[in-house]
N, C-alpha and C positions, 0 to 999 in steps of 0.2 A: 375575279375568279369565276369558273364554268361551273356551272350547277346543272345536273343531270335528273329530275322528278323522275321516277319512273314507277310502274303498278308491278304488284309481286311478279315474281317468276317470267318474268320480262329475258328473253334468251340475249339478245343483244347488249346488254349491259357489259360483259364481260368482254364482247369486240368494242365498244365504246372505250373502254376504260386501255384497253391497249396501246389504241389509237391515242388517243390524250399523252399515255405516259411515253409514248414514243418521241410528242412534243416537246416534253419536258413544258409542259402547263400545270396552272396549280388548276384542284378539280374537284369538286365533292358530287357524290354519286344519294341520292335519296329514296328513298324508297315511300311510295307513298299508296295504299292500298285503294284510296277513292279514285284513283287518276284512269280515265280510259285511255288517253296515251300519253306517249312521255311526253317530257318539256323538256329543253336546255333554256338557261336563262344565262347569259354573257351581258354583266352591266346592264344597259336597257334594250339589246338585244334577245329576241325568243325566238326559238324554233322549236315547234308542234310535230309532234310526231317522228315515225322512223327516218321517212326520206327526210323530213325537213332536215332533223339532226344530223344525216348524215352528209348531205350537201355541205351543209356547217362546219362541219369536223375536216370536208372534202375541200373547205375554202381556206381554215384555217391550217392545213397540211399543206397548199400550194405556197401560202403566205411563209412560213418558214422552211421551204425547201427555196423559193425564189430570195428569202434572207441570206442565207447558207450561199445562193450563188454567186449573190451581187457581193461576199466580203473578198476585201481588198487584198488577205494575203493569199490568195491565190495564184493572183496571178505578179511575174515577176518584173520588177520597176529596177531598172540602172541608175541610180541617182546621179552617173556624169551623164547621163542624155537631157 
């Protein structure tokens, strides 16, 4: 699961949490008042800050859009050929 630390009143949270649920990802969003910038923590991957996160969110959006292409029923198979 995605864990999102973030410092009060953080404006991007709310585009974060979009992005995610667009993935259909599971995601907890935290709020943490001592934090100078945010964190994602993904298993033992971390990304620090805005850009890092959103590279992150920018890599894991290509990985399920290039899932979605490679699936099979897309495209049409004649089982006599």
């Amino acid at each position: 699961m995605i864990t999102i630390f973030y410092e009060h009143a953080n404006k991007d949270v709310s585009i974060w949490t979009e992005r995610l649920d667009q993935l259909f990802l599971k995601y907890n969003m935290v709020e943490d008042s001592n934090l100078l910038l945010p964190r994602l923590v993904d298993d033992k991957k971390i990304a620090e800050g805005k850009a890092a996160i959103d590279a992150y969110i920018d890599s894991l959006e290509q990985f399920v859009k290039g899932w979605y292409d490679d699936r099979c029923d897309k495209y049409e198979f004649d089982a006599g050929q």
